[in-house]
C-alpha positions in Angstrom: 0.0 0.0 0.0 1.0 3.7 0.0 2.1 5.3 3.0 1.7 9.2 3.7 2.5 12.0 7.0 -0.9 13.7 7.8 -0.9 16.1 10.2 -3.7 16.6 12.7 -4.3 18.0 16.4 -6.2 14.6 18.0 -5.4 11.1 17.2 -8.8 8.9 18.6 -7.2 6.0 19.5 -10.3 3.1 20.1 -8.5 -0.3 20.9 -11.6 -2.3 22.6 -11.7 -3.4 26.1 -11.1 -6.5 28.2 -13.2 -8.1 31.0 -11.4 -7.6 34.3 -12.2 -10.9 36.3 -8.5 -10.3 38.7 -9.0 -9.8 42.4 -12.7 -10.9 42.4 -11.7 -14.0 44.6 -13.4 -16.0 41.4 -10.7 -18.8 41.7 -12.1 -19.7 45.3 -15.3 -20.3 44.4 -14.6 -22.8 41.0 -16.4 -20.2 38.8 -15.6 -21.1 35.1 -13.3 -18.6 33.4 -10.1 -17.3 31.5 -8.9 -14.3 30.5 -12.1 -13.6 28.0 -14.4 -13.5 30.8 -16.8 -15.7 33.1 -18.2 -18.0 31.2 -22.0 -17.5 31.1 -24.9 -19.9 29.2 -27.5 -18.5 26.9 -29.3 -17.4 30.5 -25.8 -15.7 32.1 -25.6 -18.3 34.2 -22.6 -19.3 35.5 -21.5 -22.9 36.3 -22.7 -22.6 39.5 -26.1 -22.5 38.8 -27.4 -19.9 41.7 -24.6 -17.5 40.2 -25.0 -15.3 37.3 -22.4 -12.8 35.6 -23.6 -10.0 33.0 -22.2 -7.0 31.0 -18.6 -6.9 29.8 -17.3 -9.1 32.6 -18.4 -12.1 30.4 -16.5 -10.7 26.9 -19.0 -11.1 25.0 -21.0 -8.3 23.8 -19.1 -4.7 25.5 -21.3 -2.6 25.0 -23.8 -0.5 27.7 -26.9 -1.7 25.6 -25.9 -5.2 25.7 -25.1 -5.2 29.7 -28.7 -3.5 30.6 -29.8 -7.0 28.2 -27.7 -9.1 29.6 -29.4 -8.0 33.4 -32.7 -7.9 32.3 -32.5 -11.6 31.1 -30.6 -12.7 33.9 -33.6 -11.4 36.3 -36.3 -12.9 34.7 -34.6 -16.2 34.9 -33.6 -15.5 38.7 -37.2 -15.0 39.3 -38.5 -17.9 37.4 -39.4 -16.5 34.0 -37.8 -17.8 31.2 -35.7 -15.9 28.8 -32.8 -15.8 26.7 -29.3 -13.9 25.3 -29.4 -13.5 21.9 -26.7 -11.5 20.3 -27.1 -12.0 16.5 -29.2 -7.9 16.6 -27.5 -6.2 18.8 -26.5 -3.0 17.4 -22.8 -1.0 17.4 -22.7 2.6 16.7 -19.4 4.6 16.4 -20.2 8.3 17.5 -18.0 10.2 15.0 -18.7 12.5 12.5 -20.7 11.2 10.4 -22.0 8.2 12.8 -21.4 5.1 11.8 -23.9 2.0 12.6 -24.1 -1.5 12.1 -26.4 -4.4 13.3 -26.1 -8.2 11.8 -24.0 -9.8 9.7 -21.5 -8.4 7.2 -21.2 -9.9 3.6 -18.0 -11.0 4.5 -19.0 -12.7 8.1 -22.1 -14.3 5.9 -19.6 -15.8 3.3 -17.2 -17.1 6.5 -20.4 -18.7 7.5 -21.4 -20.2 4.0 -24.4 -18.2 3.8 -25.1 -17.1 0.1 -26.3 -13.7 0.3 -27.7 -10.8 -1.9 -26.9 -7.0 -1.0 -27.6 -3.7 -2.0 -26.3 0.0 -1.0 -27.8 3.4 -1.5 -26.5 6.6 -1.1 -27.8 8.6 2.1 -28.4 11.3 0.3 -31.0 9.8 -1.9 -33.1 10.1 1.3 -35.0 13.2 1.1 -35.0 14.2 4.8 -31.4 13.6 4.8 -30.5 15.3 1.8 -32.3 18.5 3.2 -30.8 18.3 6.6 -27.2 17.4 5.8 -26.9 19.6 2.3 -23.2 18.7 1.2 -23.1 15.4 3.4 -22.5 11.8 2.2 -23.2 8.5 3.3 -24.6 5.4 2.6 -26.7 2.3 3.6 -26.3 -1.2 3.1 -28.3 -4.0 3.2 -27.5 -8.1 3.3 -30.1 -10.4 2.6 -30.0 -14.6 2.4 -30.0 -15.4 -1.0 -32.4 -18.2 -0.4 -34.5 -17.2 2.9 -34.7 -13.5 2.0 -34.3 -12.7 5.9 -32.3 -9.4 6.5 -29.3 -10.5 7.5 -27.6 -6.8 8.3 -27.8 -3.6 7.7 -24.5 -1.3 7.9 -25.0 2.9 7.7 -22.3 5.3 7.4 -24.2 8.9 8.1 -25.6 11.4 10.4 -28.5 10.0 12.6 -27.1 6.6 12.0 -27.6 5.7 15.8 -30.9 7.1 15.9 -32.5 4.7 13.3 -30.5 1.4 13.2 -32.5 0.1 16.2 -35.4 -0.4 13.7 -32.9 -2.7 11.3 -32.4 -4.6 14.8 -36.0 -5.7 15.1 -36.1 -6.5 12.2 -33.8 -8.6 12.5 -34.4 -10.1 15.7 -38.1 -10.3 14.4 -36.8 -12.4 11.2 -38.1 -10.2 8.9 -38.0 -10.9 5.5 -37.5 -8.1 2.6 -41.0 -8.3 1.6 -42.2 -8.3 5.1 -40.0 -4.8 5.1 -41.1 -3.3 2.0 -44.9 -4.5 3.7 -44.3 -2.0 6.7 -45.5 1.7 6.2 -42.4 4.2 7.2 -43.6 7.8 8.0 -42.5 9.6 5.4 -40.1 11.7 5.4 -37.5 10.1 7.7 -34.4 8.9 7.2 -35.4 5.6 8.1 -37.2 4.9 5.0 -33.3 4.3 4.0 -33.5 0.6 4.5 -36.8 0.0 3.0 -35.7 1.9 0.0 -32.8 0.2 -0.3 -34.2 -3.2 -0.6 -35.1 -2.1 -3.5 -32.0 -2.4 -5.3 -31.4 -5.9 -4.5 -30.1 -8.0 -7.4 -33.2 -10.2 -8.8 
């Protein structure tokens, strides 16, 4: 590749985060784990059954969003309800400018998995909310679809008010929507969120 000197006043410098399990006392009490985390089932239980671990201490999901999850279903198991962790449509956001947002699979992770899939991308700016709210602005959306279930697999968003809208490409795809059960739901118009539906659109035949 090419190499070049830019100069700038702020580097941002986002390396991730590791579970910090040292000192707990964990070792005494034969709870399961290594230096990814406590191990946790599908219920963040532990291996000791009347002990359960949530939020970044496990190394799964890191994220704030995925933690207040994590609890929720962790309580409702505590107290004899039933529920589980599922982390296939849990959203990531990067708060720069413009926002980047993602939920899902990638192509790429879809391919790993060998899961043919069909995908599409639109400019942001053929949205016409965001086009007359971010004159000069770019971006995009992306959708991945199965090739043969035509469930929405992803959706990844470069753009202002990315955060704000990808939660509704989640339920979609926690829901298992697939693109006609999208292009079936009535967007208010105009948002930005009708993005996703229009983008479906363009999906190869």
């Amino acid at each position: 590749g090419e190499s070049k000197n830019m100069s700038c006043d702020m580097v941002l410098v986002s390396v991730g985060r590791k579970p910090n399990v040292e000192g707990l006392g964990l070792e005494n009490i034969d709870i399961d784990f290594d230096q990814h985390g406590i191990k946790v089932n599908q219920i963040m239980q532990t291996n000791i059954p009347h002990i359960y671990a949530v939020g970044d201490v496990t190394g799964t999901s890191m994220l704030a969003h995925s933690a207040s999850r994590m609890g929720e279903v962790a309580v409702r198991n505590m107290s004899g309800e039933q529920d589980t962790m599922r982390y296939h449509a849990i959203p990531w956001v990067v708060y720069t400018n413009p926002e980047a947002a993602w939920v899902g699979m990638t192509e790429a992770e879809a391919k790993d998995k060998g899961i043919p899939v069909k995908t599409a991308k639109l400019p942001m700016n053929a949205n016409g909310r965001f086009l007359v709210e971010n004159s000069g602005k770019r971006g995009i959306c992306k959708v991945v679809v199965g090739a043969q279930t035509d469930l929405l697999l992803g959706v990844q968003m470069v753009g202002a008010t990315c955060s704000e809208i990808i939660y509704g490409a989640a339920a979609m795809i926690e829901d298992e929507f697939r693109v006609q059960d999208i292009k079936d739901v009535i967007f208010p118009h105009p948002t930005v969120s009708e993005i996703f539906k229009d983008t479906l659109y363009y999906l190869p035949a």
